[in-house]
N, CA, C and O atoms as CSV, one atom per row, in Angstrom:
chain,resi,resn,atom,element,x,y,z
A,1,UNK,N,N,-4.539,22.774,12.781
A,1,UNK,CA,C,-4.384,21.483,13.411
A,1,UNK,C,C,-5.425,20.529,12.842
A,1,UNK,O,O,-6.548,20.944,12.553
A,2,UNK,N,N,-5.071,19.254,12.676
A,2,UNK,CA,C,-5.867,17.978,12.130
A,2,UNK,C,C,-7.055,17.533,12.982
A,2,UNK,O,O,-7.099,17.546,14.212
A,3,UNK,N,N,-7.900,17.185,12.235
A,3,UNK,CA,C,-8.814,16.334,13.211
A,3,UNK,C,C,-8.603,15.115,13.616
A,3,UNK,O,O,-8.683,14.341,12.662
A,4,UNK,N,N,-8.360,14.577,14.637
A,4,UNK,CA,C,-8.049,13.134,14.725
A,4,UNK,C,C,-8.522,12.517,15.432
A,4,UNK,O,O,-8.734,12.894,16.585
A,5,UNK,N,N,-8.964,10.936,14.816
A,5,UNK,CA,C,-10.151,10.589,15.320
A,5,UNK,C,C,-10.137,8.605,16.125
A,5,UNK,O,O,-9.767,7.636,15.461
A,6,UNK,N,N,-10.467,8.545,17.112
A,6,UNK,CA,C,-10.053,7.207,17.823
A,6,UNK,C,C,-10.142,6.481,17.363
A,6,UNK,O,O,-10.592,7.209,16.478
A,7,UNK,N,N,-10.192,5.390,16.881
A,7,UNK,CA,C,-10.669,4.143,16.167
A,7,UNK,C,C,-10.123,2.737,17.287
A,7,UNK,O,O,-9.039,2.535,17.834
A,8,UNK,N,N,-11.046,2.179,17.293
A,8,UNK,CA,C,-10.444,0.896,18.129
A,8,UNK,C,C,-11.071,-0.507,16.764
A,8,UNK,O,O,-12.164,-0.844,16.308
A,9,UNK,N,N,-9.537,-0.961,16.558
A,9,UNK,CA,C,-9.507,-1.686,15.985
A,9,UNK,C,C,-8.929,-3.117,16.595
A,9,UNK,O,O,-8.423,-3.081,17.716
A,10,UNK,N,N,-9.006,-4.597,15.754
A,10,UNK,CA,C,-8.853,-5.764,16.339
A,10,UNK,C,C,-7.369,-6.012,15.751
A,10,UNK,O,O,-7.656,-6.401,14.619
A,11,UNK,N,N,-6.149,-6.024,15.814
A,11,UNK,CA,C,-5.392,-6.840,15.390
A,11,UNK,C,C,-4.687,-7.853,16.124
A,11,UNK,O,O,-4.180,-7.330,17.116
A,12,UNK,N,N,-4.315,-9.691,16.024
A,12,UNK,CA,C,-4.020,-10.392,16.488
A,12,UNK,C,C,-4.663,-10.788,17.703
A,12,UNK,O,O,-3.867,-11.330,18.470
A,13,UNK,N,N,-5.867,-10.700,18.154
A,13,UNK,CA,C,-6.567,-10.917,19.214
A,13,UNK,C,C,-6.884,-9.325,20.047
A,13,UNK,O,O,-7.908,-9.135,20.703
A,14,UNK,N,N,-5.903,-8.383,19.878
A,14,UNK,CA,C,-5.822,-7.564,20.975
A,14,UNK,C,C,-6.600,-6.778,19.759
A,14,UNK,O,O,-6.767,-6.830,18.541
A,15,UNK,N,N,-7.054,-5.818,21.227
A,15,UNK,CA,C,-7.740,-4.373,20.854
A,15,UNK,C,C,-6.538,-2.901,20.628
A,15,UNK,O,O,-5.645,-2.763,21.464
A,16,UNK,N,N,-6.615,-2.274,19.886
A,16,UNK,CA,C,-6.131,-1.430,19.604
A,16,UNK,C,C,-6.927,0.277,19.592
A,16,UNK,O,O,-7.993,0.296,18.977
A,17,UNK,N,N,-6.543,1.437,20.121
A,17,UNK,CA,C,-7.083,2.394,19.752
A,17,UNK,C,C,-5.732,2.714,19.146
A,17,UNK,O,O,-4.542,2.482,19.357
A,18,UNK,N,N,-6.685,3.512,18.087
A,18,UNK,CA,C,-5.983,4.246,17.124
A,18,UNK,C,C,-6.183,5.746,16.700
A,18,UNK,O,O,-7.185,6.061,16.059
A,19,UNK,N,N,-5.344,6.564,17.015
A,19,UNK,CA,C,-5.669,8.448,16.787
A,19,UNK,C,C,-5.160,8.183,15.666
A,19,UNK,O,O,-4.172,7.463,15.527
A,20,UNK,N,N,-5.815,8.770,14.695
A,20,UNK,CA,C,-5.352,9.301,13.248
A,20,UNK,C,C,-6.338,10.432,12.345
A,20,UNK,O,O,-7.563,10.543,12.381
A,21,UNK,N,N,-5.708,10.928,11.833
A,21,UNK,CA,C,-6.484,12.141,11.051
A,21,UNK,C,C,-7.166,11.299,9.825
A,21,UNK,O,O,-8.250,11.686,9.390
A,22,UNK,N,N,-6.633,10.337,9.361
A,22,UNK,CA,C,-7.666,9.446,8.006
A,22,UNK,C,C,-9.064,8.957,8.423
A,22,UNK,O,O,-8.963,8.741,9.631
A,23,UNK,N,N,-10.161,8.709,8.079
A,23,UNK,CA,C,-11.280,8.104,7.692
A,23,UNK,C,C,-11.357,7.032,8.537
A,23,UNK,O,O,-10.399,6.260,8.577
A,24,UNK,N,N,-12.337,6.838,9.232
A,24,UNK,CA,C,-12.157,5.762,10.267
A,24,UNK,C,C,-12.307,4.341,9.721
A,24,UNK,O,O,-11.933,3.345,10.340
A,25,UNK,N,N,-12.995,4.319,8.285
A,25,UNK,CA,C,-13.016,3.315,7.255
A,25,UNK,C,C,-11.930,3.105,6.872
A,25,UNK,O,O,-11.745,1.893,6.975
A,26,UNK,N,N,-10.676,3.813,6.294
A,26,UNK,CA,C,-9.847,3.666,5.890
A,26,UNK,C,C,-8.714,3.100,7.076
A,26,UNK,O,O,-7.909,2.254,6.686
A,27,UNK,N,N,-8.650,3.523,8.412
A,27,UNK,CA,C,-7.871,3.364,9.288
A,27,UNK,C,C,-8.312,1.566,9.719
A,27,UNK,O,O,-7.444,0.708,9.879
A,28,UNK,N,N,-9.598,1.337,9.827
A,28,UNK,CA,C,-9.711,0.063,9.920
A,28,UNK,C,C,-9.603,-0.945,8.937
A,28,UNK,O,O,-9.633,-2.159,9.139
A,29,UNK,N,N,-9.489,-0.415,7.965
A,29,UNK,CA,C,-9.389,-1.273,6.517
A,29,UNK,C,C,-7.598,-1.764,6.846
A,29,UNK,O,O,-7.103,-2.874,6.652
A,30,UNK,N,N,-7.087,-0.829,7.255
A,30,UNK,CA,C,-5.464,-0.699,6.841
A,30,UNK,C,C,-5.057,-2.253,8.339
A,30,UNK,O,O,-4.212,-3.147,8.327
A,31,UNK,N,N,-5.862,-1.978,9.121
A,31,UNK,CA,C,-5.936,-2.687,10.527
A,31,UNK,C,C,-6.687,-4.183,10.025
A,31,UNK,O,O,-6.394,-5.101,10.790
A,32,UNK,N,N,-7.312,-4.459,9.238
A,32,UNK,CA,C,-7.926,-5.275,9.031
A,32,UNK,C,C,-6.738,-6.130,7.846
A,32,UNK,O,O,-6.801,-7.359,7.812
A,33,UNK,N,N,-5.931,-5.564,7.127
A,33,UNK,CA,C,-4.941,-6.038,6.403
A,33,UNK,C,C,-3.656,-6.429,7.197
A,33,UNK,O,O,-2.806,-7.215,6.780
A,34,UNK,N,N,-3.621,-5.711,8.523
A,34,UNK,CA,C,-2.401,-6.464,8.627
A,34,UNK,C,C,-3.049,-7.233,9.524
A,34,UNK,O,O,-2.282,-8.192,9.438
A,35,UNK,N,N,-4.080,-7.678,10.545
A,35,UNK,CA,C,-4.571,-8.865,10.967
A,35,UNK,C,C,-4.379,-9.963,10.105
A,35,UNK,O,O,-3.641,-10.947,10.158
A,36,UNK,N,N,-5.540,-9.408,8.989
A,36,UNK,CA,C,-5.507,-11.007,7.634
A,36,UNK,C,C,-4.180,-11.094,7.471
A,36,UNK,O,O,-4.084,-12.301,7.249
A,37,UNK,N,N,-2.816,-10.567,7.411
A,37,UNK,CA,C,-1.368,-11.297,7.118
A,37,UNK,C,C,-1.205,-11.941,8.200
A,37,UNK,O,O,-1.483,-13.140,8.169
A,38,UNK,N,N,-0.771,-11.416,9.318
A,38,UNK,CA,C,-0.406,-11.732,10.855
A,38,UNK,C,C,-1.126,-13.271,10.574
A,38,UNK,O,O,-0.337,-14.215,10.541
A,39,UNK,N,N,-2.715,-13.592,10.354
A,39,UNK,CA,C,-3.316,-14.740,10.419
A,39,UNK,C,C,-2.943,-15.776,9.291
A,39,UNK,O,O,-3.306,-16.929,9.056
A,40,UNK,N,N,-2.250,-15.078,8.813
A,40,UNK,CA,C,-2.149,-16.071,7.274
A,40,UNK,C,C,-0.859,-16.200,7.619
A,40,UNK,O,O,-0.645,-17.410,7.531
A,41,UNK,N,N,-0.081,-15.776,7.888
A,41,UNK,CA,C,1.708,-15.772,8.655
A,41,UNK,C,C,1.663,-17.270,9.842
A,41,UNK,O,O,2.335,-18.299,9.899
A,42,UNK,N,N,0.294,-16.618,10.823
A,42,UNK,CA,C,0.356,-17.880,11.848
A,42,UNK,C,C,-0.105,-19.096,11.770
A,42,UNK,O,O,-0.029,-20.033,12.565
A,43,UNK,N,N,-0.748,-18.972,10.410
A,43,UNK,CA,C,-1.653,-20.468,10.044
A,43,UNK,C,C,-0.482,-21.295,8.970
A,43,UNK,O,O,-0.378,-22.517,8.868
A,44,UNK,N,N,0.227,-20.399,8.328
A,44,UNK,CA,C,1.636,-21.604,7.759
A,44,UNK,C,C,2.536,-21.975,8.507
A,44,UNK,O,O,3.231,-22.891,8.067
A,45,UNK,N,N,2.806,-21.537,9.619
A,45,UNK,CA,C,3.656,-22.112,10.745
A,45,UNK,C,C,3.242,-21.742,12.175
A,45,UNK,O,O,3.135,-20.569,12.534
A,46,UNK,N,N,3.009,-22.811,12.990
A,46,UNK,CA,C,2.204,-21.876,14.507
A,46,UNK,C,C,3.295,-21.963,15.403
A,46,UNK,O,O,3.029,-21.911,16.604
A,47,UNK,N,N,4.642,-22.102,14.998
A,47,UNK,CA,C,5.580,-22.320,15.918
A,47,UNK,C,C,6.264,-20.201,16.010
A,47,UNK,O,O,7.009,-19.680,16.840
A,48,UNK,N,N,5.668,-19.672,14.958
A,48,UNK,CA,C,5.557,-17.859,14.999
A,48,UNK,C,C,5.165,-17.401,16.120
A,48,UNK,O,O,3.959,-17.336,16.361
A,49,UNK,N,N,6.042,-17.023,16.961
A,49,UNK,CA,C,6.007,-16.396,18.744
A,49,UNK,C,C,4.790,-15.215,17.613
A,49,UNK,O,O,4.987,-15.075,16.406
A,50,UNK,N,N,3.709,-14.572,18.319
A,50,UNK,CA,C,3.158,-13.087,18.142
A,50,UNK,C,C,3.972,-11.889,17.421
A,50,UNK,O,O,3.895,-11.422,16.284
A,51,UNK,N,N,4.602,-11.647,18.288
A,51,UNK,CA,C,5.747,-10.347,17.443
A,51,UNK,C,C,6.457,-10.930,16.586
A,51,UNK,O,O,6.280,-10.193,15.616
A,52,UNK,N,N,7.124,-11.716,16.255
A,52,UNK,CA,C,7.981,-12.184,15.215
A,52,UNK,C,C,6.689,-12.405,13.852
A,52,UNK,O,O,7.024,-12.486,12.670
A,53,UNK,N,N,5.403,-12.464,14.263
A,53,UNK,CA,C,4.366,-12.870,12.665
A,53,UNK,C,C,3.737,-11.328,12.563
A,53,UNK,O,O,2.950,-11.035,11.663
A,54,UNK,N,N,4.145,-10.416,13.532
A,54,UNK,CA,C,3.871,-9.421,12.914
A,54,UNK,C,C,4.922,-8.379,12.193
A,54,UNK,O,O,4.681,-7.599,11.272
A,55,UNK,N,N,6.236,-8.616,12.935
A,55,UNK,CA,C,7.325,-8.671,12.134
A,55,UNK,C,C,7.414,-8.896,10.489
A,55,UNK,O,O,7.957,-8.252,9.592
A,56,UNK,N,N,6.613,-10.134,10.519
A,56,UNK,CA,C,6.634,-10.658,9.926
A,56,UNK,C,C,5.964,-10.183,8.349
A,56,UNK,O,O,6.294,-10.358,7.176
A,57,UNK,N,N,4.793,-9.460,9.104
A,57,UNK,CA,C,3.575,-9.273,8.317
A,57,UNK,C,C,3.911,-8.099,7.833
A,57,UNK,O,O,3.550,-7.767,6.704
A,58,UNK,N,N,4.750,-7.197,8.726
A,58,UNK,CA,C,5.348,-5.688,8.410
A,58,UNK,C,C,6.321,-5.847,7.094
A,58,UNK,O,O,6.445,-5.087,6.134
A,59,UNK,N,N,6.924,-7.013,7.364
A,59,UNK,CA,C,8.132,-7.055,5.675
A,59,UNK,C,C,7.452,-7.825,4.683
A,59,UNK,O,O,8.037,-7.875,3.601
A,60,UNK,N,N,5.924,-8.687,4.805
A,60,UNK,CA,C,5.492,-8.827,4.180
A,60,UNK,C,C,4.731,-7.631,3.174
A,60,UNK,O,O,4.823,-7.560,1.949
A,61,UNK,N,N,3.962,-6.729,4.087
A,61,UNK,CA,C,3.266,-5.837,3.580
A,61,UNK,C,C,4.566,-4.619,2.938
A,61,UNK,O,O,4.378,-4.088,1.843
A,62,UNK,N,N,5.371,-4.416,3.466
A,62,UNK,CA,C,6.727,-3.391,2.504
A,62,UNK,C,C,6.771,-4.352,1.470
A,62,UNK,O,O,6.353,-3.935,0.390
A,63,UNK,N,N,7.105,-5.355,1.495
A,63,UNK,CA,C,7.562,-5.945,0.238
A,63,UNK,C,C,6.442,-5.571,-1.121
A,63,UNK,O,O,6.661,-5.261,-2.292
A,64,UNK,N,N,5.042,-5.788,-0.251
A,64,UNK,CA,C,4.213,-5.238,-1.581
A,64,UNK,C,C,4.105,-3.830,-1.918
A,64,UNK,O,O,3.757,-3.430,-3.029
A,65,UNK,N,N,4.549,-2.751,-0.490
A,65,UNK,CA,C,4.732,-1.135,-1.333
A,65,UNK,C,C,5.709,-1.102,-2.167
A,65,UNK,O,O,5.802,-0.339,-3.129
A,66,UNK,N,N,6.621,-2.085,-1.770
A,66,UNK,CA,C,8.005,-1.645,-3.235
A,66,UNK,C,C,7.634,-1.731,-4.269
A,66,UNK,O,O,7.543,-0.827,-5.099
A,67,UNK,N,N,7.265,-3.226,-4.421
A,67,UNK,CA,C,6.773,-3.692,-5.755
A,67,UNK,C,C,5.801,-3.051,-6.325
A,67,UNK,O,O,5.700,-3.155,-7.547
A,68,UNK,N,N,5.075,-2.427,-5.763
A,68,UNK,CA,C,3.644,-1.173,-6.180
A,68,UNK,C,C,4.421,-0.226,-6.727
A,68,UNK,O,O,4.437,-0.123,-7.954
A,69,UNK,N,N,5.270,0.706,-5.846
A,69,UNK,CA,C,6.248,1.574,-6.513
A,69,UNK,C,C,6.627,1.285,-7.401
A,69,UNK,O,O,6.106,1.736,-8.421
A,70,UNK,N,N,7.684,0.422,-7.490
A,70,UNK,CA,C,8.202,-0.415,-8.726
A,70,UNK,C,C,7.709,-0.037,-9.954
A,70,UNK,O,O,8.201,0.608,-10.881
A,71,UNK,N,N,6.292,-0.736,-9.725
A,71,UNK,CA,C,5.331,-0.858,-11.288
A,71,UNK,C,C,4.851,0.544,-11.518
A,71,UNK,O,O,4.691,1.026,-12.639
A,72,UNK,N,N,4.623,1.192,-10.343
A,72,UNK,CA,C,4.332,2.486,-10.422
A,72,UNK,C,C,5.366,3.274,-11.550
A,72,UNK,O,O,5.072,3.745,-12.649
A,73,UNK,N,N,6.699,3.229,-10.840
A,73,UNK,CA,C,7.672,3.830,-11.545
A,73,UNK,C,C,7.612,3.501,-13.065
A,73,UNK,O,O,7.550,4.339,-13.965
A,74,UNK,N,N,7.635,2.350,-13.188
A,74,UNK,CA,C,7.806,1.480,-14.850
A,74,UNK,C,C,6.258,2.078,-15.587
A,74,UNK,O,O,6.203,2.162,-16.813
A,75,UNK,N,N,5.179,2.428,-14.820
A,75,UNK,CA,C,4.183,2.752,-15.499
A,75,UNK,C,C,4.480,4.198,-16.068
A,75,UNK,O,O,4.590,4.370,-17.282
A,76,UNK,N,N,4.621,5.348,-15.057
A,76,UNK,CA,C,5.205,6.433,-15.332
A,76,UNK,C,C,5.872,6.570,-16.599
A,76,UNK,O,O,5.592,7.267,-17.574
A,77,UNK,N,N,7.161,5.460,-16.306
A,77,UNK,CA,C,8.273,5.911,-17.350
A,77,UNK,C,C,7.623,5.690,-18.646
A,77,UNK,O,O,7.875,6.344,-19.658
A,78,UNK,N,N,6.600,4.540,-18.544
A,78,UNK,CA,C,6.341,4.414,-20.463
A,78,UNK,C,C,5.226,4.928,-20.608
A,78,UNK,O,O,4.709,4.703,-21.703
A,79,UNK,N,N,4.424,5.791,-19.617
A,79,UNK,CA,C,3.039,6.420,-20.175
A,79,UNK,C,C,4.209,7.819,-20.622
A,79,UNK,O,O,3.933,8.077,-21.793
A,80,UNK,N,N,5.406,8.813,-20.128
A,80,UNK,CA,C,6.190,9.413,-20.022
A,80,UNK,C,C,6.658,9.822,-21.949
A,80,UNK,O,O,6.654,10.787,-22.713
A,81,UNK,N,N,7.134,7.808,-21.950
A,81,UNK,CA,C,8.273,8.211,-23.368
A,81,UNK,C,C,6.637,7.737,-24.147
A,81,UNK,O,O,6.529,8.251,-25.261
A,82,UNK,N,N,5.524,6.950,-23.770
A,82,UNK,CA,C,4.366,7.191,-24.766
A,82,UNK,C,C,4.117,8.783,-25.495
A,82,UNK,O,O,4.194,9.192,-26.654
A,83,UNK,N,N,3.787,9.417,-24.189
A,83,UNK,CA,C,3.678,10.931,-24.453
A,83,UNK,C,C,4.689,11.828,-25.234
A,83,UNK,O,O,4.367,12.793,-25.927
A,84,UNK,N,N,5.497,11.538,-25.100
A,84,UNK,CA,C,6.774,12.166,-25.854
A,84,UNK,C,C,6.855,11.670,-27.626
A,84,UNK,O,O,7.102,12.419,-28.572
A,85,UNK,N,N,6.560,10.177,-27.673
A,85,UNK,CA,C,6.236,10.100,-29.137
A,85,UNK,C,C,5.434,10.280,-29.816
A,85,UNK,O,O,5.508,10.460,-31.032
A,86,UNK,N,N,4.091,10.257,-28.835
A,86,UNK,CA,C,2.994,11.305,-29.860
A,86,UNK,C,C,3.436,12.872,-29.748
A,86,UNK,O,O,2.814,13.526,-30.584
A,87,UNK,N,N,4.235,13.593,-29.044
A,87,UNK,CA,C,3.943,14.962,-29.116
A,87,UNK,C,C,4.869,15.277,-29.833
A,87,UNK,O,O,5.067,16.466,-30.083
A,88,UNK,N,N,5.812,14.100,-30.435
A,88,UNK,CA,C,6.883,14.300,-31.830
A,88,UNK,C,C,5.981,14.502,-32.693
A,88,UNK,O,O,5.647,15.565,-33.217
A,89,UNK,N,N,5.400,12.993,-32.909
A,89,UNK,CA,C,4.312,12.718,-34.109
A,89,UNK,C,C,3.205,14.376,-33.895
A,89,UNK,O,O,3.439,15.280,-34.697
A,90,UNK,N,N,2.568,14.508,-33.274
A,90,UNK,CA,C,1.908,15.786,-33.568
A,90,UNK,C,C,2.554,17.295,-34.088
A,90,UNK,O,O,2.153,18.146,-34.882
A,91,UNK,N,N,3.947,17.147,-33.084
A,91,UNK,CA,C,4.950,18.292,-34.185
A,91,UNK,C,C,5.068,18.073,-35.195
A,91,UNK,O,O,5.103,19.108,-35.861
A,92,UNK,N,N,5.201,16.822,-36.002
A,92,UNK,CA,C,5.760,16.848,-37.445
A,92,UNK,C,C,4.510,17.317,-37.920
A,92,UNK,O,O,4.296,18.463,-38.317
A,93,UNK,N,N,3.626,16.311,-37.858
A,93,UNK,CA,C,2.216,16.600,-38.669
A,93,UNK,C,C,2.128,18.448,-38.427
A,93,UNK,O,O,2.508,19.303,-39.227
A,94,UNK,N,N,1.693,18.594,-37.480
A,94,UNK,CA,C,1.330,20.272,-37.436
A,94,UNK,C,C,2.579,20.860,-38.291
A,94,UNK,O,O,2.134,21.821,-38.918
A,95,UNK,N,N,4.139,20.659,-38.615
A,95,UNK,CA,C,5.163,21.056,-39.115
A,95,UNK,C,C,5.048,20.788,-40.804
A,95,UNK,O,O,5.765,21.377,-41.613
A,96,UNK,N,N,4.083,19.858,-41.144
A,96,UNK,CA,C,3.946,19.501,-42.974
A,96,UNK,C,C,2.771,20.254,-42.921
A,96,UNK,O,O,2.330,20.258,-44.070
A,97,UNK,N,N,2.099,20.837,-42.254
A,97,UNK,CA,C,0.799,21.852,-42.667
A,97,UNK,C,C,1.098,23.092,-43.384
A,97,UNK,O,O,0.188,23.857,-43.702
């Protein structure tokens, strides 16, 4: 079984406890990112009821795991076919020895 550990964090005015098995640095870091959206959501329009800018902040913040994935994936694929054309190029060479 995990260790899991309370964290009371601030998001949107309210207090939050939080059980989680991660780093209590890391759990408030993650809490501290979706505040700064939520606040940056309610400061371009203040007519954003609370739940709808965190709504808000939730398809903001997916939108940037896709796109992370995304590049992730595209990085993969060409470090992938990189690797594959040097380990041609090293067969031939080792193959004219």
């Amino acid at each position: 079984m995990s260790d899991r550990t309370a964290v009371t964090v601030r998001i949107a005015g309210e207090e939050h406890a939080i059980r989680s098995s991660a780093p209590p640095e890391y759990t408030r870091r993650c809490a501290r990112l979706v505040d700064e959206r939520i606040t940056e959501i309610r400061r371009r329009s203040t007519l954003v009821e609370g739940h709808r800018a965190a709504i808000l902040a939730a398809l903001s913040i997916t939108d940037e795991l896709y796109q992370a994935r995304e590049e992730l994936r595209r990085l993969r694929d060409d470090v992938a076919a990189r690797s594959g054309v040097l380990a041609g190029r090293i067969d031939e060479a080792l193959a004219e020895e």
